[in-house]
C-alpha positions as CSV (number, residue, x, y, z in Angstrom):
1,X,0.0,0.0,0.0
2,X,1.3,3.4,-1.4
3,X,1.8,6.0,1.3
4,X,-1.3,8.3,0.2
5,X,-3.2,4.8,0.5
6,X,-2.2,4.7,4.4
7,X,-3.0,8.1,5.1
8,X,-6.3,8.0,4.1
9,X,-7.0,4.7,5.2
10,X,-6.1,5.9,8.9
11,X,-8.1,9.5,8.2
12,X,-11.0,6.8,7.1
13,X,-10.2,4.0,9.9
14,X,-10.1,6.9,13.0
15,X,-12.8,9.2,11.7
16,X,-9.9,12.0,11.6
17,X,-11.7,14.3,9.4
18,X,-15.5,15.4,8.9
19,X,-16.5,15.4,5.7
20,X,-15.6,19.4,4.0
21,X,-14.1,20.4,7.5
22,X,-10.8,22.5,6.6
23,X,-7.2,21.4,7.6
24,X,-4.4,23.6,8.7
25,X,-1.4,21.4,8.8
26,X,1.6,21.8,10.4
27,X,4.5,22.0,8.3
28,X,8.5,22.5,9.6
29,X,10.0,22.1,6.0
30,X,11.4,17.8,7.1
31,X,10.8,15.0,5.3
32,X,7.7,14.1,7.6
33,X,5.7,17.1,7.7
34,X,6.0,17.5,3.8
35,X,5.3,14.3,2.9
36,X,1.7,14.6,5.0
37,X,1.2,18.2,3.2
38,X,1.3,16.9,-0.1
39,X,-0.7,13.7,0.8
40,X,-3.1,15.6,1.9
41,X,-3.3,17.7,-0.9
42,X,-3.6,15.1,-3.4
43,X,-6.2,13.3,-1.4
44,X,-8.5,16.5,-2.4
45,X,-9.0,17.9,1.5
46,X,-9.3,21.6,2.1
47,X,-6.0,23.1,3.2
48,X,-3.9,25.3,5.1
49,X,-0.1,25.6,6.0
50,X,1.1,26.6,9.3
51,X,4.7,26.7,9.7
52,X,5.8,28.2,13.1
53,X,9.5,29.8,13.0
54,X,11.0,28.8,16.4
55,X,13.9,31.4,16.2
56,X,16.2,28.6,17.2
57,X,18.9,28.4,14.5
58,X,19.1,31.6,13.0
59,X,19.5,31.9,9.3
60,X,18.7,27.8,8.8
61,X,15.3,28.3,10.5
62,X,14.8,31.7,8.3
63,X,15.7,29.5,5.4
64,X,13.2,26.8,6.3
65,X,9.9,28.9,6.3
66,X,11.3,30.5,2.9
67,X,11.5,26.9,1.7
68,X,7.5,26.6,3.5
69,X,6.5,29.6,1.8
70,X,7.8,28.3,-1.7
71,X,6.5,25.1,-1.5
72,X,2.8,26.4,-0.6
73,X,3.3,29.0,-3.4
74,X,3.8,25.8,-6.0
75,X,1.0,23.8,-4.8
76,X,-1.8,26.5,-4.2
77,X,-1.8,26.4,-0.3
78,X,-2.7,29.2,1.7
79,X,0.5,29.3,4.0
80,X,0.4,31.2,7.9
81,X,3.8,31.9,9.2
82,X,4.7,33.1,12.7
83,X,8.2,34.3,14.2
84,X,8.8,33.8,17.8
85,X,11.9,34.0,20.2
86,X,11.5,30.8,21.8
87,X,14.5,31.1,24.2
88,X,13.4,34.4,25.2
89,X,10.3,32.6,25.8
90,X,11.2,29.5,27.9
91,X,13.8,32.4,29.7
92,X,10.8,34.4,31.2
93,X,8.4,31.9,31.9
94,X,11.1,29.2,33.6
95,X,10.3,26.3,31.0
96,X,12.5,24.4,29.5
97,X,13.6,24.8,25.3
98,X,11.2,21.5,24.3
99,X,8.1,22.9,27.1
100,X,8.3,26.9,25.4
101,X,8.3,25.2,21.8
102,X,5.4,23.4,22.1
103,X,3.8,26.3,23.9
104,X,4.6,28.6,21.7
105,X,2.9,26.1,18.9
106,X,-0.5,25.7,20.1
107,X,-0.2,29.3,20.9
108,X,0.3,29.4,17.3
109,X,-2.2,26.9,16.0
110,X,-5.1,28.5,18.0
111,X,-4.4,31.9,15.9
112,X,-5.2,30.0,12.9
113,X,-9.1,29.8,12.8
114,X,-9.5,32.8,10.9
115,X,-7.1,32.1,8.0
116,X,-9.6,28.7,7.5
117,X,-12.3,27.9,4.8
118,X,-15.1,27.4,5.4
119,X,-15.3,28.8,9.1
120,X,-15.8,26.2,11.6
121,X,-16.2,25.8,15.6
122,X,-13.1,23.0,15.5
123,X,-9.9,23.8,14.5
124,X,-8.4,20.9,13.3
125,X,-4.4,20.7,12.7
126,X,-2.7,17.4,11.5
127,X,0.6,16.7,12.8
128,X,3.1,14.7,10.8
129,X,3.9,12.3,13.9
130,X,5.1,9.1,12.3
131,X,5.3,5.4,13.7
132,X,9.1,6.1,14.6
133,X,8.3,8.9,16.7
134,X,5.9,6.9,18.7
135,X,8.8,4.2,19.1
136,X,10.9,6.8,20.1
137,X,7.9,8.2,22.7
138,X,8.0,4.8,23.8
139,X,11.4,4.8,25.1
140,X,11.2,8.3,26.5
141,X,8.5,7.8,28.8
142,X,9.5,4.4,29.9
143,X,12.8,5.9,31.1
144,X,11.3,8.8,33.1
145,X,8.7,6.6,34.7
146,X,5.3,6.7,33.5
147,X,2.2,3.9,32.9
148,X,0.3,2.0,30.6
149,X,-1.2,5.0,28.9
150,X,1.9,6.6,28.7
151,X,3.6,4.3,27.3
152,X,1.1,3.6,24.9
153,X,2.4,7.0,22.9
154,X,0.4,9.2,21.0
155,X,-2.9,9.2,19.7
156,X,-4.6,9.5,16.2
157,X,-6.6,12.2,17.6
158,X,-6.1,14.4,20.3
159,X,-8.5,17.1,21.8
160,X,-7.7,20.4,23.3
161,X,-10.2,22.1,24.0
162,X,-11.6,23.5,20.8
163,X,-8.7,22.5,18.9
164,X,-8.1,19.0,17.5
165,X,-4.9,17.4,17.0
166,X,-5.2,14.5,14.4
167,X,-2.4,12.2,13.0
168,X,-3.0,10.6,9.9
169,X,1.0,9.1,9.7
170,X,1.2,7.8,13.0
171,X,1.4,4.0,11.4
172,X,4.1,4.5,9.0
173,X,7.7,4.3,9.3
174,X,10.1,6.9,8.5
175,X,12.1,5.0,5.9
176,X,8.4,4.7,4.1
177,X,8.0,8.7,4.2
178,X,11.3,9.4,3.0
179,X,11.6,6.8,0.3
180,X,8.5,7.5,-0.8
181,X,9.6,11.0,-1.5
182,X,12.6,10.0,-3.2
183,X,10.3,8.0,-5.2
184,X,7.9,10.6,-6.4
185,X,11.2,13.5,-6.9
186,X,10.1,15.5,-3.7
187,X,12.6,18.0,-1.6
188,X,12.4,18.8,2.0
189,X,14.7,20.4,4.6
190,X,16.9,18.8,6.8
191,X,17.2,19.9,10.6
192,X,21.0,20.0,11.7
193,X,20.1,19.7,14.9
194,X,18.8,15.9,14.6
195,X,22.5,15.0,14.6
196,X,22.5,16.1,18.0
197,X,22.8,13.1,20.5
198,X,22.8,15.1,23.4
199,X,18.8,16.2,22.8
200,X,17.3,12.8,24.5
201,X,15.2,12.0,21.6
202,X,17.8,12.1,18.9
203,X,19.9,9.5,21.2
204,X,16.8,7.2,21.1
205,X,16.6,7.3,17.4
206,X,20.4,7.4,16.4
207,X,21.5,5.1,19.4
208,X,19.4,3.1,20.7
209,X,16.6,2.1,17.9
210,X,19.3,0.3,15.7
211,X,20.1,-1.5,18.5
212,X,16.6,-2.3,19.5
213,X,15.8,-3.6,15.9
214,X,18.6,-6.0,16.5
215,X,17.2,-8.6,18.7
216,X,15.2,-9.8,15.7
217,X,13.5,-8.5,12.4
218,X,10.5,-7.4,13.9
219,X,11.2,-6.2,17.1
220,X,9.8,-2.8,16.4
221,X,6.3,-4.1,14.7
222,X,6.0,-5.9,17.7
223,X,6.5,-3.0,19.8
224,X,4.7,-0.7,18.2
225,X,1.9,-3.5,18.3
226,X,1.7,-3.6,22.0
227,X,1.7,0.5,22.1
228,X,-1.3,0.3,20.1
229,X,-2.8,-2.8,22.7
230,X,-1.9,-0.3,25.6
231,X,-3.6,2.6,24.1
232,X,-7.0,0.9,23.5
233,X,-6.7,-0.9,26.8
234,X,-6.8,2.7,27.9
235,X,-9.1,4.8,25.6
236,X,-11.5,1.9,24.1
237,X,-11.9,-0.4,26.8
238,X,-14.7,-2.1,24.4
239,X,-12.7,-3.0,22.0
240,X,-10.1,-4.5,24.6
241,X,-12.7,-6.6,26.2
242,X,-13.6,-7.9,22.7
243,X,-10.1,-8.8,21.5
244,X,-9.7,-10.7,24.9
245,X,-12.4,-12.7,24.2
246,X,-11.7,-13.2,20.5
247,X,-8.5,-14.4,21.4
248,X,-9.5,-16.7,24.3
249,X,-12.0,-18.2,22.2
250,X,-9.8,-18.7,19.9
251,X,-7.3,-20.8,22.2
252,X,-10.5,-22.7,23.3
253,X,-11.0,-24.1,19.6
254,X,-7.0,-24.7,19.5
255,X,-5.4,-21.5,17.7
256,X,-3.2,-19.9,18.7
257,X,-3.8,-16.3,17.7
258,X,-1.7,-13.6,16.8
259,X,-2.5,-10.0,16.9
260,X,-3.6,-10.2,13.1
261,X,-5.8,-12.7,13.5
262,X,-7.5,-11.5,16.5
263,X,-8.2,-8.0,13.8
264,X,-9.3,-10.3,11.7
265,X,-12.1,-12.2,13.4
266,X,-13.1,-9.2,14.5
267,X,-13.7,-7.5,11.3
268,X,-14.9,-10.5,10.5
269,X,-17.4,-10.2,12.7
270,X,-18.8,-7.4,12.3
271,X,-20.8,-8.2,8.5
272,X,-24.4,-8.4,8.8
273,X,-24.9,-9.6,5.4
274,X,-26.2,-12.9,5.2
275,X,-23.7,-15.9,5.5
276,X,-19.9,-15.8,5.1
277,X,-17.1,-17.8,6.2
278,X,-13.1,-17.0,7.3
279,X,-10.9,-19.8,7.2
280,X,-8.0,-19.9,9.9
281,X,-5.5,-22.4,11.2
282,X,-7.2,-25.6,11.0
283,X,-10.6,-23.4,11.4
284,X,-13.3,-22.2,10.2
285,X,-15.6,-19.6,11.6
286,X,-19.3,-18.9,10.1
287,X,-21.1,-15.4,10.5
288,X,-24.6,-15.6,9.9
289,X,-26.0,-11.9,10.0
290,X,-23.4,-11.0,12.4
291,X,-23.7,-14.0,14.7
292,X,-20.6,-15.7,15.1
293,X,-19.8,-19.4,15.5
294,X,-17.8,-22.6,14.5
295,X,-18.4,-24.1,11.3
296,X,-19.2,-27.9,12.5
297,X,-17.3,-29.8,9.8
298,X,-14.4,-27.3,10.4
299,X,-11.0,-29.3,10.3
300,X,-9.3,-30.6,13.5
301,X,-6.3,-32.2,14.6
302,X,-7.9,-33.4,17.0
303,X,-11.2,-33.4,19.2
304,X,-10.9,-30.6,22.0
305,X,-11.7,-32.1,25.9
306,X,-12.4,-30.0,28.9
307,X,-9.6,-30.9,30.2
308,X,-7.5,-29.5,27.1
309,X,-9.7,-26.1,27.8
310,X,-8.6,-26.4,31.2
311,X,-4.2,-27.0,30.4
312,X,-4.4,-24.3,28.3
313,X,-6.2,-22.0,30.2
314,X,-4.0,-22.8,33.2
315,X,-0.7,-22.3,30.8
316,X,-1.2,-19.7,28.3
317,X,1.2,-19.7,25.7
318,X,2.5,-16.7,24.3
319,X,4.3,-17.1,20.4
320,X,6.6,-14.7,19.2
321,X,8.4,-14.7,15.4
322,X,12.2,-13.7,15.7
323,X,16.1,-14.9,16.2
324,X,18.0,-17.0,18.6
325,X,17.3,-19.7,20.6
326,X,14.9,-20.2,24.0
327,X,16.3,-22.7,26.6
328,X,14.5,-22.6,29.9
329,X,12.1,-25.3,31.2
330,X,9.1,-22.8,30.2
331,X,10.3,-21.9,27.2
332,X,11.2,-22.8,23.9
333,X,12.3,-22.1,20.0
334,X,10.9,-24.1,16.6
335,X,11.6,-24.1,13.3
336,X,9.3,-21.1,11.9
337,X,9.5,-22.5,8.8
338,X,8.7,-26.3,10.1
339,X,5.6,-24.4,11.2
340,X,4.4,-23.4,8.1
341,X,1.8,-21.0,9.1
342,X,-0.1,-23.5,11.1
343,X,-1.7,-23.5,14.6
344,X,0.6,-24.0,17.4
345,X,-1.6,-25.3,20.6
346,X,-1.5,-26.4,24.6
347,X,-3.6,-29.6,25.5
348,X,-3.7,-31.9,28.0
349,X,-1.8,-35.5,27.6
350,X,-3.6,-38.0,26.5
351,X,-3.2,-41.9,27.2
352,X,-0.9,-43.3,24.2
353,X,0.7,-40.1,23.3
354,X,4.3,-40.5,22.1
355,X,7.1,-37.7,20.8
356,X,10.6,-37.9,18.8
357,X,12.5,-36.0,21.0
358,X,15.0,-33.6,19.8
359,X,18.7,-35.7,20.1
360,X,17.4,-39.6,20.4
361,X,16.2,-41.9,18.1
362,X,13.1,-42.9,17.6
363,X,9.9,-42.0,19.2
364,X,8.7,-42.5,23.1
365,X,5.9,-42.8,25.0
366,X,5.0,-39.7,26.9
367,X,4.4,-41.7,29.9
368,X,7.7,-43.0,29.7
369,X,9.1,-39.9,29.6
370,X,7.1,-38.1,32.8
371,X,8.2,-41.6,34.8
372,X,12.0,-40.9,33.7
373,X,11.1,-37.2,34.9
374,X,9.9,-38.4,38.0
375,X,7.1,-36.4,37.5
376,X,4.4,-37.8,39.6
377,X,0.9,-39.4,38.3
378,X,-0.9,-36.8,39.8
379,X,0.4,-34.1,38.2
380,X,0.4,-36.1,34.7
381,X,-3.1,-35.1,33.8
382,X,-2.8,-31.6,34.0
383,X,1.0,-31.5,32.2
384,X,1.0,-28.9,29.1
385,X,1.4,-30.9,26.0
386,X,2.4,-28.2,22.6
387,X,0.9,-29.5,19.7
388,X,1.4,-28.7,15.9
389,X,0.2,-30.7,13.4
390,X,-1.4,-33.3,14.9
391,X,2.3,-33.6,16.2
392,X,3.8,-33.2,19.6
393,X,5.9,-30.5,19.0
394,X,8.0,-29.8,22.7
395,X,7.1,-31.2,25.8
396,X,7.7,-28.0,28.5
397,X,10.0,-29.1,31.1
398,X,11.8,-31.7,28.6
399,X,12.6,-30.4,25.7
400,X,11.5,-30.3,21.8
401,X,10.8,-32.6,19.3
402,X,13.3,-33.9,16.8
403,X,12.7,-32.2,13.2
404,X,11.4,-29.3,14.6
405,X,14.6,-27.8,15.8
406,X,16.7,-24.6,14.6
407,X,19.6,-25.2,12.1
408,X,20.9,-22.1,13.6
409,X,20.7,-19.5,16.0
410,X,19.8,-17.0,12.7
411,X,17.2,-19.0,11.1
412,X,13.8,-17.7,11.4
413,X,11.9,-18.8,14.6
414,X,8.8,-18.9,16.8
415,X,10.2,-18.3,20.3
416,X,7.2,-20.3,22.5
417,X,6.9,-19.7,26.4
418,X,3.9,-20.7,28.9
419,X,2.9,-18.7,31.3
420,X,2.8,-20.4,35.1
């Protein structure tokens, strides 16, 4: 999906802007902010540019809102420009450079509503904020101490009083926006001051993100993944409650769901239109006018007791793609490719059940196995079995089962770990 296609999906996805309600966006002359003007613009929405000189770095800054100026002058854009000694600012009223700045640009954005068509109540601004900065937000607030909705980061839209905050780029990565406006021949400006490691944020992106994306390929999908779990869990506690259940009724029917299948069902179900069906792991789901069930000839491995509700309620499993290899008692790492896309389960043991295990030959019986564990009979009933397959894929506490081990720490894996 093209850049312009993401924008407006997340304008159309968040309800970020009424139909014919003007936009004044905020535009510094960087890659971000000018990439979200000119989307904007092509996407037909009525504009404004607001570009707020901080006074900061002297003739680079004065050269900036030229370059604002020009740009808006090529593409037809009312432009609003405003001058403002920020130091002097944050001098006299005891704030530091970062609080006056952002002062001094609401200040700014709140003078705006006249130079809008048509006249509304709202004044709406969109913000070029992008999924790096969230990342980066992330980090930030995690090191000063903060909680779950902190550290959930920004939101799509943001209300201050009669002004609205909206950003329509907070899902896409910087090296999207800026090869994107390679791509299409665009220029921007670049800030000097982003070199600077001793501003806090500019350590987080230059120093420390490389280094987070290091741990494995999608370290920062999966963070910003959780962000977005944190910030519903905080602002749509609805739609919280309904991905919970999604997902634990999903384990009950032995998939084991990731955060994209969890969307999915959801969208799934909510069509009211007559019968469909979605096909996952080894399952398929019905909606019949918008009520939701298990399609009855739907494919098993095998036939789901209570007491495999009951293992894998009492050890949740939580599945994660990446690098390395997991070697605790409660944890574990397969072969992602071994896996194939297919549902990775916890169930109970069942009389006759047998494994390869990962460095012997041949196959053993399970109950062989708990006896040379000394694991005792009591506890046999209730030990977490993971299942792939139709296969016994690791027995947690032992170890995994031959075949579906790593040929190396860098092949692709699903790191697996039960909760206790």
């Amino acid at each position: 999906m093209e850049l312009i296609e993401k924008v407006q999906a997340a304008i159309e996805r968040e309800n970020l802007i009424p139909e014919g309600m003007p936009v004044a966006v905020g535009v510094s002359g960087g890659a971000d902010s000018v990439a979200l003007l000119h989307s904007l613009n092509r996407l037909g929405y009525p504009l404004a540019a607001a570009h707020l000189n901080h006074s900061l770095r002297g003739a680079a800054a004065d050269a900036d809102e030229r370059f604002v100026k020009e740009l808006c002058t090529t593409l037809g854009i009312e432009c609003v420009t405003q001058k403002v000694d920020v130091p002097a600012l944050a001098k006299e009223k005891g704030l530091s450079l970062e609080m006056a700045a952002r002062e001094a640009r609401h200040e700014f954005f709140r003078s705006l509503a006249p130079n809008l068509r048509p006249k509304t109540a709202t004044l709406l601004i969109a913000l070029a904020h992008h999924a790096d900065d969230q990342l980066e937000t992330f980090f930030l607030r995690a090191a000063r101490g903060t909680g779950p909705s902190g550290v959930g980061g920004m939101r799509y839209f943001q209300k201050l009083g009669a002004m609205h905050l909206i950003r329509p780029m907070l899902g896409i990565r910087r090296i999207e926006i800026s090869r994107w406006l390679e791509k299409e021949g665009i220029e921007w400006r670049e800030d000097a001051t982003n070199t600077d490691e001793t501003i806090p944020r500019n350590f987080v992106r230059r120093q420390l993100l490389p280094l987070f994306g290091k741990l494995n390929d999608r370290a920062a999908e999966n963070l910003l993944r959780t962000m977005t779990i944190l910030r519903d869990e905080a602002d749509r506690p609805e739609l919280a409650a309904r991905r919970r259940e999604i997902r634990d009724g999903l384990i009950g029917q032995g998939v084991s769901p990731g955060f994209e299948t969890v969307e999915r069902v959801i969208e799934f179900a909510e069509k009211k239109n007559g019968t469909q069906f979605l096909d996952l792991e080894g399952l398929r789901l019905v909606n019949e006018y918008g009520l939701l069930s298990v399609d009855a000839t739907s494919p098993s491995h095998f036939p789901r007791t209570e007491r495999d509700r009951d293992v894998a309620s009492a050890f949740p499993i939580c599945i994660e793609e990446g690098v390395g290899i997991l070697r605790g008692p409660w944890e574990a790492s397969v072969s992602r490719t071994k896996v194939a896309g297919r549902a990775v389960s916890v169930r109970a043991s069942r009389p006759g059940d047998r494994m390869s295990p990962y460095g012997l030959d041949g196959s053993k019986k399970l109950q062989d196995i708990f006896t040379d564990l000394k694991i005792p009979k009591r506890r046999r009933a209730g030990w977490p079995v993971v299942e792939c397959g139709g296969e016994i894929i690791w027995l947690p506490g032992y170890r995994i089962a031959r075949g579906w081990e790593l040929s190396s720490p860098a092949e692709p894996a699903l790191h697996l770990t039960l909760a206790r």
